[in-house]
C-alpha positions in Angstrom: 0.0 0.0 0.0 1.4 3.7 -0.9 2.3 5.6 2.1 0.6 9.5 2.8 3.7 11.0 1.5 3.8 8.8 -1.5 0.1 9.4 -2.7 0.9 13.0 -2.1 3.4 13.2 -4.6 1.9 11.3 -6.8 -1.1 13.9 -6.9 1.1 16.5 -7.7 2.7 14.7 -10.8 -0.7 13.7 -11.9 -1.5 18.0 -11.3 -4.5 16.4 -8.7 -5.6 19.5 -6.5 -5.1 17.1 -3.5 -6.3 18.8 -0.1 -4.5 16.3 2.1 -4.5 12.5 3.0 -6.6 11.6 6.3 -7.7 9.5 8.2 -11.6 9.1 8.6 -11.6 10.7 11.9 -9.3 13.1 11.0 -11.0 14.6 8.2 -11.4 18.6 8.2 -15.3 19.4 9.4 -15.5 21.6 6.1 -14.4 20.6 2.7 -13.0 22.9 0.3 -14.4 22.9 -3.0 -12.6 21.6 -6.0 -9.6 19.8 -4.3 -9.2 16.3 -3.4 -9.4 14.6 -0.3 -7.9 10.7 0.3 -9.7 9.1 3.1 -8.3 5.9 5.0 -11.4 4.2 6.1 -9.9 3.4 9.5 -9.4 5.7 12.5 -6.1 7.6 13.5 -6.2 5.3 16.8 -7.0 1.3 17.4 -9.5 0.5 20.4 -6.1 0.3 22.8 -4.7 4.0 21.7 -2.0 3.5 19.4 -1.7 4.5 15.9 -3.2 2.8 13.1 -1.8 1.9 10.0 -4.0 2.3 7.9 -6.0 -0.4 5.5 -7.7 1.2 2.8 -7.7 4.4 0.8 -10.9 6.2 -1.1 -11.1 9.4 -2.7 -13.3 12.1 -2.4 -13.9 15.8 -4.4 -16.5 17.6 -4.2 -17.0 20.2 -7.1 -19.0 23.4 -6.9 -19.5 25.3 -10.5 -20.3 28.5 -11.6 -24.2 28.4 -11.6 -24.1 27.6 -7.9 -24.4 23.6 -8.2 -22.5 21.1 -6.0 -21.2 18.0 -7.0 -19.7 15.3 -4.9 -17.8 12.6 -6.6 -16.4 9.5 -4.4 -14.6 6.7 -4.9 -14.2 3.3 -3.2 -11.7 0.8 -5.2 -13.4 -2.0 -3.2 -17.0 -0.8 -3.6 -17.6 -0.4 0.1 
């Protein structure tokens, strides 16, 4: 699995407006509009208080245009 660091550089190759790598409890209360977001599906602690790992990535943008609409897109590799 890519690390934080390495899916961060990769967005930047790619030109991906990437907002940040998090995990799920971890994620900002308010998105910003048109930028990425990669979201580990576990949370930043285990049940006993020590850092998780993480298991598995998904993405999420969520777009707002020019007439006002909002659109968010997300992705689960696994379907989940």
């Amino acid at each position: 699995m890519l690390t934080d660091y390495q899916l961060e550089e990769l967005s930047k190759k790619m030109d991906i407006p990437l907002e940040g790598v998090f995990f799920k409890d971890e994620l900002p209360q308010k998105l910003a509009y048109n930028r990425s977001y990669i979201i580990n599906l576990q949370n930043s602690l285990d049940e006993e208080g020590n850092q998780n790992q993480g298991t598995h990535y998904t993405a999420l943008q969520v777009n707002k245009y020019l007439d006002g609409r909002i659109e968010p897109i997300y992705f689960d590799p696994f379907g989940r």
